[in-house]
Jmol script that loads the backbone (N, CA, C; Angstrom):
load data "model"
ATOM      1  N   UNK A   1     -14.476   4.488 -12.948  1.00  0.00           N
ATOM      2  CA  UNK A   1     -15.423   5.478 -12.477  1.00  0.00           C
ATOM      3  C   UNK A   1     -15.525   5.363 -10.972  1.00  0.00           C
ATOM      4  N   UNK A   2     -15.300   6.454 -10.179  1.00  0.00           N
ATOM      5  CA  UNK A   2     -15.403   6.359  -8.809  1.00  0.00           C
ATOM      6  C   UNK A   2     -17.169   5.603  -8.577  1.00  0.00           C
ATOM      7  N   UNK A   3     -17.211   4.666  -7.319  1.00  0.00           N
ATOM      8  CA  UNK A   3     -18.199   4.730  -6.897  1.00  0.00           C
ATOM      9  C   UNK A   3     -18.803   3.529  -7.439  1.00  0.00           C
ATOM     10  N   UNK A   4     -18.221   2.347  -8.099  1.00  0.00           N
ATOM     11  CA  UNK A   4     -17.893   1.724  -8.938  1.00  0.00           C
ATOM     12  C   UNK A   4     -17.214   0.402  -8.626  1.00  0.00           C
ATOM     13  N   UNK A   5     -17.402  -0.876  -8.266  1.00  0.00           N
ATOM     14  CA  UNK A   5     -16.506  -1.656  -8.305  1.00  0.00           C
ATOM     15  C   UNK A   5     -14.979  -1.405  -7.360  1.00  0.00           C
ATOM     16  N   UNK A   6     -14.015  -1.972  -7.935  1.00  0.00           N
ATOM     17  CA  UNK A   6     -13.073  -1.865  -7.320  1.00  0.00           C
ATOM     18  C   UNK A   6     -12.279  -0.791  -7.719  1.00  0.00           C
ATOM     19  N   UNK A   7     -11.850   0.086  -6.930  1.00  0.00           N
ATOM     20  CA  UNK A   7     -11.679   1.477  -7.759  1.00  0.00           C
ATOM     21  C   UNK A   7     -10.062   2.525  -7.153  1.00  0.00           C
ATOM     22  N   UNK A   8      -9.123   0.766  -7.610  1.00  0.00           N
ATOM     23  CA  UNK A   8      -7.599   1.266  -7.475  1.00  0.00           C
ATOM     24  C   UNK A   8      -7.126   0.799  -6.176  1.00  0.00           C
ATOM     25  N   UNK A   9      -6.355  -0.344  -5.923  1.00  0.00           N
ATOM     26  CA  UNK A   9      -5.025  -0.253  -4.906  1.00  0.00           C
ATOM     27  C   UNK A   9      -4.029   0.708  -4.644  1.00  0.00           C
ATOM     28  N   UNK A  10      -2.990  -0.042  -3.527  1.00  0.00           N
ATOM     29  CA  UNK A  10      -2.025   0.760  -3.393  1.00  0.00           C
ATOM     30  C   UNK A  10      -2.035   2.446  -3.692  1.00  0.00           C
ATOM     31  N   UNK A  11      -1.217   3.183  -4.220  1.00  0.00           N
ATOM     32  CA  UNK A  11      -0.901   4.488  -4.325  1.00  0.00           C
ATOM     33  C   UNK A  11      -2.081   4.744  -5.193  1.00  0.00           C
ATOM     34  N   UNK A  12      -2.487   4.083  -6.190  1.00  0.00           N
ATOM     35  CA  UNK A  12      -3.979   4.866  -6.890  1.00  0.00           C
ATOM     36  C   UNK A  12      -5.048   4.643  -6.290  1.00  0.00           C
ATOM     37  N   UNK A  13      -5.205   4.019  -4.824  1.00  0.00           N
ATOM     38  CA  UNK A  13      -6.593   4.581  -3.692  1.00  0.00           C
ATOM     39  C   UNK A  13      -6.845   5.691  -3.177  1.00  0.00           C
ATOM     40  N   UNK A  14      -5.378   6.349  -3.296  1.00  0.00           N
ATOM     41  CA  UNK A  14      -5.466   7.394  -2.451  1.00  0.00           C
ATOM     42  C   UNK A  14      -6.425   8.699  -3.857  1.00  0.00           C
ATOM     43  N   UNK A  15      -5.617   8.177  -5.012  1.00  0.00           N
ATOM     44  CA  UNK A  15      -6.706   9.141  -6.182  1.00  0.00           C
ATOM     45  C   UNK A  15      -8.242   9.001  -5.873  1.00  0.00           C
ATOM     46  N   UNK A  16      -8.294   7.603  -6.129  1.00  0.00           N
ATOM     47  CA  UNK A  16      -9.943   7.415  -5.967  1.00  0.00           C
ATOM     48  C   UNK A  16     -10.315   7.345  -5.118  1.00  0.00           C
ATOM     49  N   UNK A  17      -9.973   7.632  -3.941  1.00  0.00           N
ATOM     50  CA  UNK A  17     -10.388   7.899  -2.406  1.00  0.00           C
ATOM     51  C   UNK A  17     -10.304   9.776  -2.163  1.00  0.00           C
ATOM     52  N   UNK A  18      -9.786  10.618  -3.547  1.00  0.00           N
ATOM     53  CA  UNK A  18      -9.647  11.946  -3.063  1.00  0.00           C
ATOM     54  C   UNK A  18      -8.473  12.384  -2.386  1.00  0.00           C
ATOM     55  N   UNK A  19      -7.356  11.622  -2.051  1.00  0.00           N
ATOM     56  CA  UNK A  19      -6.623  12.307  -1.162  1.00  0.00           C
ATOM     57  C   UNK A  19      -5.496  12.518  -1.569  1.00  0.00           C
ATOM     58  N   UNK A  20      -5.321  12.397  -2.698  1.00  0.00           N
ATOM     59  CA  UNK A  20      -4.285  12.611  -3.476  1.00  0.00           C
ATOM     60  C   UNK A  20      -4.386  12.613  -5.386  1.00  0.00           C
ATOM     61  N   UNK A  21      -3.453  14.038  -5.890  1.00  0.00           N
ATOM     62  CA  UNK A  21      -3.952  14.203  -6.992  1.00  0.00           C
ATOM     63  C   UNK A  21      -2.636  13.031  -8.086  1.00  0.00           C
ATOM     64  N   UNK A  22      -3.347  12.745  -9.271  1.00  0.00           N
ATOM     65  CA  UNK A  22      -2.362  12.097  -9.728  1.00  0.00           C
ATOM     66  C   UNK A  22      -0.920  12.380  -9.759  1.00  0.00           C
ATOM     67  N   UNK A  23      -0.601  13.654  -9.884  1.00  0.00           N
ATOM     68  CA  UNK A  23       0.468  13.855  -9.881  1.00  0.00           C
ATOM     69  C   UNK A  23       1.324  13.918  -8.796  1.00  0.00           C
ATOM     70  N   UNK A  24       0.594  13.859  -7.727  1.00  0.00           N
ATOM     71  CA  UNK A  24       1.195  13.763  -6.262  1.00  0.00           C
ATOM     72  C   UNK A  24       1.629  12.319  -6.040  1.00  0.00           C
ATOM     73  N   UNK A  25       0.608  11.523  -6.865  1.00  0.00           N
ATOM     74  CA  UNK A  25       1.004   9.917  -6.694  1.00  0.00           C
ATOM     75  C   UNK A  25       2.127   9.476  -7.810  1.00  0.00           C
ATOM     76  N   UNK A  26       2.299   9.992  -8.998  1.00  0.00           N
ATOM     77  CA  UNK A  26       3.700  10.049  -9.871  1.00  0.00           C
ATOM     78  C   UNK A  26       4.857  10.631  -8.843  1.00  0.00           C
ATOM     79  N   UNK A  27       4.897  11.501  -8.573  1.00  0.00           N
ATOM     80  CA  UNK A  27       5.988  12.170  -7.404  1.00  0.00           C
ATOM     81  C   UNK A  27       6.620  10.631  -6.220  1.00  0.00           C
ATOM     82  N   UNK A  28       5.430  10.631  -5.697  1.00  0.00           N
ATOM     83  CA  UNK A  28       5.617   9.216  -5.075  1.00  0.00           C
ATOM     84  C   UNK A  28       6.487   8.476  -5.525  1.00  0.00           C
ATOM     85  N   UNK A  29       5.626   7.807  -7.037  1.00  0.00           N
ATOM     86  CA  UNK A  29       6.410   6.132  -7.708  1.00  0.00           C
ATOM     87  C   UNK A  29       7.335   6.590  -8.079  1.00  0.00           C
ATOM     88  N   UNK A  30       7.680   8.147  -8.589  1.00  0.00           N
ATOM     89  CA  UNK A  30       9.160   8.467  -9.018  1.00  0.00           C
ATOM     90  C   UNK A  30      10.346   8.372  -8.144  1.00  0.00           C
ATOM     91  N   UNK A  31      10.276   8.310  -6.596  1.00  0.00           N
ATOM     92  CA  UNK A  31      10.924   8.495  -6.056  1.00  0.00           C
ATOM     93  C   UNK A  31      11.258   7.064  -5.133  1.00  0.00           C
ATOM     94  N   UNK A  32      10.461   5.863  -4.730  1.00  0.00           N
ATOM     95  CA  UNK A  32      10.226   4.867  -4.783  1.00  0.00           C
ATOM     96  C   UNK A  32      11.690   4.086  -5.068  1.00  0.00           C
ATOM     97  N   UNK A  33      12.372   2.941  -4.443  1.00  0.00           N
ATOM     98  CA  UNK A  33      13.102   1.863  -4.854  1.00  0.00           C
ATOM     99  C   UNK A  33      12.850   1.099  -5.792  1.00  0.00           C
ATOM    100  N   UNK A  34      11.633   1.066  -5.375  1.00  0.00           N
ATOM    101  CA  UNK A  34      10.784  -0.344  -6.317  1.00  0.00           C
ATOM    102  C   UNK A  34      10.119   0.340  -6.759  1.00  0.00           C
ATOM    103  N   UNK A  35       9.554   0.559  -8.226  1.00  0.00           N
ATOM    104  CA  UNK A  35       8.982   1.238  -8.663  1.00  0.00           C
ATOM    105  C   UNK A  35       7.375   0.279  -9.060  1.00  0.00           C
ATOM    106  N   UNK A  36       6.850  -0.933  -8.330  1.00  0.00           N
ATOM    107  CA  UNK A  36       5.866  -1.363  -8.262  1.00  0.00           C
ATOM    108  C   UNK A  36       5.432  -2.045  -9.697  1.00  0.00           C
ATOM    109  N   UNK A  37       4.401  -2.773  -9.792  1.00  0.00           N
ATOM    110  CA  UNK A  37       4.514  -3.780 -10.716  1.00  0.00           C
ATOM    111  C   UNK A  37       3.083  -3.031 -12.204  1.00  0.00           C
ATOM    112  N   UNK A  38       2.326  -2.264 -11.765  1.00  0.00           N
ATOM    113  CA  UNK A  38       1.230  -1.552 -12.295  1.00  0.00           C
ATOM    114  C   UNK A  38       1.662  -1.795 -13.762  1.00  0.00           C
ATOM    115  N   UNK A  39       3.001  -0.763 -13.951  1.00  0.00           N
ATOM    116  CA  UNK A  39       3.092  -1.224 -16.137  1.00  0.00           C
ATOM    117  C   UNK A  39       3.237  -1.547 -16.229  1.00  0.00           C
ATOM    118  N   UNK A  40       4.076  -3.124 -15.909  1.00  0.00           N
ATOM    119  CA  UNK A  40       4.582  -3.970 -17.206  1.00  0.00           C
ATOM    120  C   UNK A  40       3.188  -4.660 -16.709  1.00  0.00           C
ATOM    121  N   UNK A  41       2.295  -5.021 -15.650  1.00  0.00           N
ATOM    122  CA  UNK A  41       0.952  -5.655 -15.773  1.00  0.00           C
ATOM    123  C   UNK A  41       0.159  -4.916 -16.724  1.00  0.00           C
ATOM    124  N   UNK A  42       0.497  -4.092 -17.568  1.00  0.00           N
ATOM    125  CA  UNK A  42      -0.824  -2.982 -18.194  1.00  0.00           C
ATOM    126  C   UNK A  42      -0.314  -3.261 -19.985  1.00  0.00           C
ATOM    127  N   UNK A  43       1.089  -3.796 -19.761  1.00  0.00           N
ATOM    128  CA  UNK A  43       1.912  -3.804 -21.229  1.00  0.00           C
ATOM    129  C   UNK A  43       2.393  -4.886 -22.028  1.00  0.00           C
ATOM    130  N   UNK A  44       1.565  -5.626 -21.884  1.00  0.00           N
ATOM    131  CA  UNK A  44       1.333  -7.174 -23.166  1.00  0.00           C
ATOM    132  C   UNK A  44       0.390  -6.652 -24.160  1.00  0.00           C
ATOM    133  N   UNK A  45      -0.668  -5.990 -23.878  1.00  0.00           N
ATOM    134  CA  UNK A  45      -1.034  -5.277 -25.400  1.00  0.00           C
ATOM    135  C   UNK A  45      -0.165  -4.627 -26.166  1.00  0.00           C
ATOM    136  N   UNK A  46       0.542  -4.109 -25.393  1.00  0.00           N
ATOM    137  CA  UNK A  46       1.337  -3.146 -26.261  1.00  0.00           C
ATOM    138  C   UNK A  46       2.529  -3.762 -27.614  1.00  0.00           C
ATOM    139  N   UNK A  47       2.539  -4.863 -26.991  1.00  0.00           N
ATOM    140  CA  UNK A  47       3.264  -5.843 -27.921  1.00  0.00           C
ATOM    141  C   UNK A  47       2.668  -6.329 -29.469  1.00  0.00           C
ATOM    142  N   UNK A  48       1.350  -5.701 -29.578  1.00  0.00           N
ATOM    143  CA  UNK A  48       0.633  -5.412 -30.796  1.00  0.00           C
ATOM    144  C   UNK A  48       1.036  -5.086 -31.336  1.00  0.00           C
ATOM    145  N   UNK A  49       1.277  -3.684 -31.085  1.00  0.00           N
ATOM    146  CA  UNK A  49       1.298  -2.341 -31.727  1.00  0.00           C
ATOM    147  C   UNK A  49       2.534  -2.423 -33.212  1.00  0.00           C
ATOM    148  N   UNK A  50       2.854  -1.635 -34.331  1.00  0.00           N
ATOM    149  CA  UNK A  50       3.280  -2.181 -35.005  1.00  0.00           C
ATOM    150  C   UNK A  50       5.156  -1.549 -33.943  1.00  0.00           C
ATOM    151  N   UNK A  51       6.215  -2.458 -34.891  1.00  0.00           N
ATOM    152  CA  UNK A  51       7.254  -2.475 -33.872  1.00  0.00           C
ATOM    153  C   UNK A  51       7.968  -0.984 -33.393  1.00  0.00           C
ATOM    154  N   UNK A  52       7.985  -0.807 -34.127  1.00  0.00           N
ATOM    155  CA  UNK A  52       8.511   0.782 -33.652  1.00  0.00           C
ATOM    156  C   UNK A  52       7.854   1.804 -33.170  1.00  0.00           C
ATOM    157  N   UNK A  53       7.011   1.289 -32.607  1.00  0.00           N
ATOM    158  CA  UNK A  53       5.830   2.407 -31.508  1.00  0.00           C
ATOM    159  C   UNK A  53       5.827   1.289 -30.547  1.00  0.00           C
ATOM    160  N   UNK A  54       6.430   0.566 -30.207  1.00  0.00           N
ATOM    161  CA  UNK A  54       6.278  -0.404 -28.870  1.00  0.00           C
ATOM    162  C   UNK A  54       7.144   0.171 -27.615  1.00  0.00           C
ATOM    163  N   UNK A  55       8.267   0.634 -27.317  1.00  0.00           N
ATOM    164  CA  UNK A  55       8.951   1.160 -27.015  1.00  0.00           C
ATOM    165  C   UNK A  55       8.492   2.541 -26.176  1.00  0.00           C
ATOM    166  N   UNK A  56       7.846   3.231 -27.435  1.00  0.00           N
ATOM    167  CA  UNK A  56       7.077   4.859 -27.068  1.00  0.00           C
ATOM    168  C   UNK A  56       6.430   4.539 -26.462  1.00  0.00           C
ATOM    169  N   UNK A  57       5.452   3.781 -26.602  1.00  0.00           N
ATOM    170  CA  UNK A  57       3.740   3.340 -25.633  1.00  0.00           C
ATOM    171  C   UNK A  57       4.549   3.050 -24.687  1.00  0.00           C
ATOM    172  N   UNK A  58       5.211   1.996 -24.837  1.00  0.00           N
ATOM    173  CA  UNK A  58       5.553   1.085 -23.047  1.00  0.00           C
ATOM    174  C   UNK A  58       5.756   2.643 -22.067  1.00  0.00           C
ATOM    175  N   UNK A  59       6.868   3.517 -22.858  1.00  0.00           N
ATOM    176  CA  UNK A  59       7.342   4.463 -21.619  1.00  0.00           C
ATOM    177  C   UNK A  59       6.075   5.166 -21.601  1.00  0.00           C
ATOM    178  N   UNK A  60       5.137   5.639 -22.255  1.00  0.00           N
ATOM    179  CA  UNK A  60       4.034   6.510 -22.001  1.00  0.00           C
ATOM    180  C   UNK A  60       3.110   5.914 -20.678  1.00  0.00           C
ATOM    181  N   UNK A  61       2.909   4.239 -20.816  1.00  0.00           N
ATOM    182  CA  UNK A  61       2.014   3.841 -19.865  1.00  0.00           C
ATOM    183  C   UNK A  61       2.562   3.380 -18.452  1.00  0.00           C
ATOM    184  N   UNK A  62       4.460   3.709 -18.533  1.00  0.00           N
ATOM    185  CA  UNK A  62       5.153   3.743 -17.295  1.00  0.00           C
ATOM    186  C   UNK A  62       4.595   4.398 -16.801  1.00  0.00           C
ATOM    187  N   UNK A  63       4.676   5.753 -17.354  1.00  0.00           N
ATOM    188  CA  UNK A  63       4.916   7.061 -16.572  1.00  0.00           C
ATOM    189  C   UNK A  63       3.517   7.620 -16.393  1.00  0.00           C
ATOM    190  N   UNK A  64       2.472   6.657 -16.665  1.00  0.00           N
ATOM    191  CA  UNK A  64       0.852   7.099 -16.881  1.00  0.00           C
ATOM    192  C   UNK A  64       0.519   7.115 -14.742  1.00  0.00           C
ATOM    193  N   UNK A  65       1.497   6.404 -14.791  1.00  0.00           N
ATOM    194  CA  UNK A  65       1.117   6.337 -13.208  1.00  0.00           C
ATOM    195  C   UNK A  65       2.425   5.759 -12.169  1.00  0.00           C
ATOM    196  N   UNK A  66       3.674   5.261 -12.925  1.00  0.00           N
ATOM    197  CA  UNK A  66       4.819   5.032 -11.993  1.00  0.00           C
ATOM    198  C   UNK A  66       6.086   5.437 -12.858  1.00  0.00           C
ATOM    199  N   UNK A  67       6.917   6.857 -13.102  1.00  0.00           N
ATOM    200  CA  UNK A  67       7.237   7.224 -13.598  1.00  0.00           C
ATOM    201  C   UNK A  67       8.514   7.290 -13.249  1.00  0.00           C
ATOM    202  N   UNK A  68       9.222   6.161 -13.016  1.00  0.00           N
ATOM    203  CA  UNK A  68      10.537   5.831 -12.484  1.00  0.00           C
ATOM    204  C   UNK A  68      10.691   4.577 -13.758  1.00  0.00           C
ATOM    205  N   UNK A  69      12.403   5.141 -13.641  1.00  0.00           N
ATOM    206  CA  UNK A  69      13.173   4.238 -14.724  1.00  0.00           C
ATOM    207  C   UNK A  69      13.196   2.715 -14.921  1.00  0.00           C
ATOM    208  N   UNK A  70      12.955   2.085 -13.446  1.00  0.00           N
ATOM    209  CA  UNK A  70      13.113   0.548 -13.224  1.00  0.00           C
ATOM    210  C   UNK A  70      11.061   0.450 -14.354  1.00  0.00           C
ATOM    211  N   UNK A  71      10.415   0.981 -13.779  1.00  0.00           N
ATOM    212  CA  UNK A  71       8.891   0.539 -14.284  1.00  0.00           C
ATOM    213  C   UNK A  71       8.924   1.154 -15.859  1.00  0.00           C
ATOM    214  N   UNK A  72       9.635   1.984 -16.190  1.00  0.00           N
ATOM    215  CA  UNK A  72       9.736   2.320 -18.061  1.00  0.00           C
ATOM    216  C   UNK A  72      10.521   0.530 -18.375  1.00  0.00           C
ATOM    217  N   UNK A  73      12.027   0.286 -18.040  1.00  0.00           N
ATOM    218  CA  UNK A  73      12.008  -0.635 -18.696  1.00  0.00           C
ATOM    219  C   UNK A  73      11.543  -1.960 -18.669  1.00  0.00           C
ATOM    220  N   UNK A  74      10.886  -2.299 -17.155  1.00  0.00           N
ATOM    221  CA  UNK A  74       9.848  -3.268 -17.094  1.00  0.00           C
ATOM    222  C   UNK A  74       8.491  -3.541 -18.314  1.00  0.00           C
ATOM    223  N   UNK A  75       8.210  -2.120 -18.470  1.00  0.00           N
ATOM    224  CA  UNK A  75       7.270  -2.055 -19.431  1.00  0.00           C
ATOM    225  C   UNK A  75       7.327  -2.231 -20.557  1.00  0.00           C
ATOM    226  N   UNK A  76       8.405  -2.172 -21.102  1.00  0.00           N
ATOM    227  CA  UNK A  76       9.262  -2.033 -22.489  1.00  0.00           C
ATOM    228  C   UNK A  76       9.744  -3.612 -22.329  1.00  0.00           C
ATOM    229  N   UNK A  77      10.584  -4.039 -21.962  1.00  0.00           N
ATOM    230  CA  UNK A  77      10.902  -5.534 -21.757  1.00  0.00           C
ATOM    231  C   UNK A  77       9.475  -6.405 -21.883  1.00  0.00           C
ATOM    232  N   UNK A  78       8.314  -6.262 -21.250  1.00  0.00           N
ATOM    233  CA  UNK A  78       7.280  -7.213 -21.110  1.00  0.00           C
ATOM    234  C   UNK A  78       6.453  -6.817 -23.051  1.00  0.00           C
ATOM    235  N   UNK A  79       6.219  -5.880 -23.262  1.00  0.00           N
ATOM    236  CA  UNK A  79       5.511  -5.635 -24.115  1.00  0.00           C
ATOM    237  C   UNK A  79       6.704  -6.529 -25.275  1.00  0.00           C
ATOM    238  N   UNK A  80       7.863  -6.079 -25.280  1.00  0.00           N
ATOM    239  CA  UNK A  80       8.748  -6.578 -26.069  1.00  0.00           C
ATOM    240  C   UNK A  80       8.686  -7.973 -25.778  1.00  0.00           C
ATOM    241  N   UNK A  81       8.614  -8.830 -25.130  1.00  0.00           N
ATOM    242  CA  UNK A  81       8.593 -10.166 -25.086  1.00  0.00           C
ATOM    243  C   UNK A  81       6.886 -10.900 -25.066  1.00  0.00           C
ATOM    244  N   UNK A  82       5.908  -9.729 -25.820  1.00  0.00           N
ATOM    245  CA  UNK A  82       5.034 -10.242 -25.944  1.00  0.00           C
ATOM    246  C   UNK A  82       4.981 -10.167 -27.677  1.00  0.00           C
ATOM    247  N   UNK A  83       6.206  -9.355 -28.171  1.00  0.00           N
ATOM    248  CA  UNK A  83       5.838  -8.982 -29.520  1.00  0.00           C
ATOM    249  C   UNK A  83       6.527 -10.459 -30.087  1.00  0.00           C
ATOM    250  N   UNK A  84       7.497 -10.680 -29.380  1.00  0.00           N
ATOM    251  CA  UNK A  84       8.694 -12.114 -29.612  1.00  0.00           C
ATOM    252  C   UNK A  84       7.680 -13.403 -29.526  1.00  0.00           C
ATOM    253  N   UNK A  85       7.007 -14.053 -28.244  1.00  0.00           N
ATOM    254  CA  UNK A  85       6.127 -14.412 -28.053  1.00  0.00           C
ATOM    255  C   UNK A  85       4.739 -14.804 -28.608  1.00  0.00           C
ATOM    256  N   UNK A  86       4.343 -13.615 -28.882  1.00  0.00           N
ATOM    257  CA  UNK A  86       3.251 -14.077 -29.908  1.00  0.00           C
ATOM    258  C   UNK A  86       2.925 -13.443 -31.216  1.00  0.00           C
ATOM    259  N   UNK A  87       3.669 -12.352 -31.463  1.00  0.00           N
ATOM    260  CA  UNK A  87       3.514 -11.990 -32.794  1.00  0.00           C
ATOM    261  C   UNK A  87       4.431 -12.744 -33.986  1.00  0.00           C
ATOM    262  N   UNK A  88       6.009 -12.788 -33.244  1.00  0.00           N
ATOM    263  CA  UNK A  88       6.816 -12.276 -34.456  1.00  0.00           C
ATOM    264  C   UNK A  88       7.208 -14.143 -34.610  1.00  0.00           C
ATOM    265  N   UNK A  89       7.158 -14.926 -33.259  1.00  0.00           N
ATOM    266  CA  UNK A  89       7.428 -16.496 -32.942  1.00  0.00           C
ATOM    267  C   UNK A  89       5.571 -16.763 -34.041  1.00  0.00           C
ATOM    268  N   UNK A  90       6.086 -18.589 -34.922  1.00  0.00           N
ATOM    269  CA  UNK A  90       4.648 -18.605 -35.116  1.00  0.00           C
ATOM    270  C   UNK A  90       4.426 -20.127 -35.161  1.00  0.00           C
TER     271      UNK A  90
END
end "model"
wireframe off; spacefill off
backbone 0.3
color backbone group
């Protein structure tokens, strides 16, 4: 909630600061070298999920805000080595 605590680094300040709309900041991370670290930090839950929707989520919460290929399979790799990790290892 704007107005609120800490309310977004990097490329999502400029949202919660107004000066840029989300999709102006996807345009950004899409185009980007480094496509920044935001999903796979957002995608160890996702390693819950049952296995064959792990994959879908990871790319959904890439592209929720850095919608470049390097941060889909970052996201997908981390969630996947959380399903190895602590679900499927016992």
């Amino acid at each position: 909630t704007r107005g609120f605590g800490r309310v977004g680094h990097g490329s999502m300040r400029w949202f919660f600061a107004g000066e840029k709309s989300i999709t102006d900041i996807r345009n950004y991370q899409r185009d980007k070298e480094y496509a920044g670290n935001a999903p796979p930090m957002r995608a160890v839950p996702l390693g819950f999920l049952p296995t064959e929707k792990i994959n879908q989520y990871a790319i959904i919460n890439a592209d929720a805000t850095h919608p470049h290929p390097k941060a889909r399979v970052a996201s997908v790799l981390v969630a996947r080595a959380t399903e190895f990790l602590l679900v499927l290892k016992d």
